[in-house]
C-alpha positions as CSV (number, residue, x, y, z in Angstrom):
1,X,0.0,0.0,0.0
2,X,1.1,3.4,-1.2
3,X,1.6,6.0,1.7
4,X,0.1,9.2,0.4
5,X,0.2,11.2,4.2
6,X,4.0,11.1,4.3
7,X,7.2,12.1,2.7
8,X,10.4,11.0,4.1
9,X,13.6,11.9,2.8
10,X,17.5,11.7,4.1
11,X,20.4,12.1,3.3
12,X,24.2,12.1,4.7
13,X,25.4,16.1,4.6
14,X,29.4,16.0,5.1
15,X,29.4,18.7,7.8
16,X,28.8,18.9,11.2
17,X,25.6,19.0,12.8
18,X,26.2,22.7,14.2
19,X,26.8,23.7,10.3
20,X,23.5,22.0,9.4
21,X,21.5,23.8,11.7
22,X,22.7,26.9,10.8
23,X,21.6,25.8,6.9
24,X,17.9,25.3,7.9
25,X,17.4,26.8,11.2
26,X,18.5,30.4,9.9
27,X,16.5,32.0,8.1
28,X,19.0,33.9,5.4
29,X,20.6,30.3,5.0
30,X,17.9,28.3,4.4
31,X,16.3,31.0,2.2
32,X,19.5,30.7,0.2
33,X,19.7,27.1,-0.8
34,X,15.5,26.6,-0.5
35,X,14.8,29.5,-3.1
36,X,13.0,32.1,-1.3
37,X,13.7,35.8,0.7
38,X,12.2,35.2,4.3
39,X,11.2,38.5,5.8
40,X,12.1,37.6,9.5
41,X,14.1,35.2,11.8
42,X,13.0,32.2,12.3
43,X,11.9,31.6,16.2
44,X,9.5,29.0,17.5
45,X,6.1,30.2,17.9
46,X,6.4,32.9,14.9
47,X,5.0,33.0,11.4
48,X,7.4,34.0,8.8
49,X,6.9,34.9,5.5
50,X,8.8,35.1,1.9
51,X,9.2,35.2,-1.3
52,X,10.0,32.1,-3.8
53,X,13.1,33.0,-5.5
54,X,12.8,29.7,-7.2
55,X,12.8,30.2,-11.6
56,X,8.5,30.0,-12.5
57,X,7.5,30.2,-8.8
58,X,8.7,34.3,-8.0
59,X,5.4,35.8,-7.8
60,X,4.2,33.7,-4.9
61,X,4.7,33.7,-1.4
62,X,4.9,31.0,1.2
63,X,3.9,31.1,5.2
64,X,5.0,28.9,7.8
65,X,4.7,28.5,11.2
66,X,7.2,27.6,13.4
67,X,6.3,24.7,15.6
68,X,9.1,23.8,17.5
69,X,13.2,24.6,17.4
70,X,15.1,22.3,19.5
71,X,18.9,23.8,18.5
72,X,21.0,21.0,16.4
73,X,18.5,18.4,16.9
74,X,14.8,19.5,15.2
75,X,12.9,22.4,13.2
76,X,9.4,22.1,12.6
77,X,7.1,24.1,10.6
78,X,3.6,23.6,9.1
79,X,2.5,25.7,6.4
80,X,0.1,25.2,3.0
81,X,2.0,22.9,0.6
82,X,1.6,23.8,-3.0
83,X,0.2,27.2,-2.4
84,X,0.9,27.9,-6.2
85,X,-2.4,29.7,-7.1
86,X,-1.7,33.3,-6.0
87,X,-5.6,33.9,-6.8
88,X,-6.4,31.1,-3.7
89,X,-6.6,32.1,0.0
90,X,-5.2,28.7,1.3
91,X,-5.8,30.0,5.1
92,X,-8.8,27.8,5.6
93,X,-7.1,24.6,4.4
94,X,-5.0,22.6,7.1
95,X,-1.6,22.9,6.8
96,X,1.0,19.7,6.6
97,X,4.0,19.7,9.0
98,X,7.8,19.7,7.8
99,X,10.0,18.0,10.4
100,X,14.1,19.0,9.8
101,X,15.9,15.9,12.0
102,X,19.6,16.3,12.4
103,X,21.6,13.0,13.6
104,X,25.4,12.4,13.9
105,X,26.5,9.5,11.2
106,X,29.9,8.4,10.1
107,X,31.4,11.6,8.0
108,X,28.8,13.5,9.0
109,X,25.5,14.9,9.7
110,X,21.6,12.7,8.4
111,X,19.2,15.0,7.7
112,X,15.9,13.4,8.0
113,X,12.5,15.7,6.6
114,X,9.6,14.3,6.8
115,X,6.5,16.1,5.4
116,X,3.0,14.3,6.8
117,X,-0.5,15.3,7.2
118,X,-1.2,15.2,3.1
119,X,-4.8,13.1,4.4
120,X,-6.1,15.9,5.7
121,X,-5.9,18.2,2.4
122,X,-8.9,19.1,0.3
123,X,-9.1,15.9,-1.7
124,X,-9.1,18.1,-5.0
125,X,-5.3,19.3,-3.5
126,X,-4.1,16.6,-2.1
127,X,-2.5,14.2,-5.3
128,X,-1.1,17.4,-6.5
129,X,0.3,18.6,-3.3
130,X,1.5,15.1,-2.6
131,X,3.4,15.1,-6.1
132,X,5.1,18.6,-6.1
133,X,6.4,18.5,-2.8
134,X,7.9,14.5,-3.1
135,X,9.7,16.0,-6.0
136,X,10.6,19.1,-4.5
137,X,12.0,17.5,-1.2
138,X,14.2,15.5,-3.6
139,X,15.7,19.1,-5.3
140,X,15.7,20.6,-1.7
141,X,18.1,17.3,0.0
142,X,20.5,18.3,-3.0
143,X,20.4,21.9,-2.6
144,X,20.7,21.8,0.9
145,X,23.9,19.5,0.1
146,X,25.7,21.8,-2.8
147,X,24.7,24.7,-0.5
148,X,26.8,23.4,2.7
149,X,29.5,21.8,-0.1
150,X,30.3,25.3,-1.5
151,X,29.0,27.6,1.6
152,X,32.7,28.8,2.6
153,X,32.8,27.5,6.7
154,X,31.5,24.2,6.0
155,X,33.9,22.6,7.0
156,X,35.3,24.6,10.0
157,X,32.3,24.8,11.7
């Protein structure tokens, strides 16, 4: 049986779990390698808001809310996935929760996301939502990779 509530990706980022937070928990980072301008820091309990910078996708905006920031360990945010309408008020839809895990491994850091709560989506939404964001949680492990390969203090950190 397909699972069409989750997404769950990892991957093994060669640099250390202090650098990795630093990629998604702040908000110019993770702005950089995710393709959007966030308008304020990330901090647990706020709602921030940006831009996509991402090529087809600049004239929307995204929203999330942070859940929970546990330093070097967790980020979680829910927002409205595949809000790519800028016509629609998604605010009355339920929003899916994005779950940033960070884990020491051999050579360096596992990133686990996991997306979930896809079910509970407006079932005219939901297969849609379900199929852009598996593919674009694919894109965003290898971004988030190049970004911390090239990003200059990698390594030190």
């Amino acid at each position: 049986m397909t699972n069409t509530d989750r997404i769950e990706k990892e991957i093994l980022l060669r640099a250390p779990r202090s650098r990795v937070w630093r990629a998604i928990a702040n908000a110019d980072e993770f702005g950089t390698w995710f393709r959007c301008k966030i308008d304020s820091p990330f901090q647990e309990g706020a709602t921030v808001r940006g831009n996509i910078t991402y090529p087809g996708y600049e004239h929307l905006r995204m929203e999330i809310f942070i859940d929970r920031m546990e330093p070097e360990r967790k980020f979680v945010y829910r927002w409205h996935p595949a809000a790519v309408d800028p016509k629609v008020d998604y605010s009355s839809e339920p929003t899916t929760r994005v779950e940033f895990d960070l884990q020491d491994a051999e050579g360096g850091t596992l990133l686990r996301i996991v997306e979930s709560g896809f079910d509970k989506l407006p079932l005219h939404r939901r297969a849609e939502a379900f199929r852009m964001n598996e593919g674009g949680w694919t894109t965003q492990t290898r971004n988030v990779e190049a970004y911390l390969r090239t990003s200059s203090d990698a390594a030190a950190a």
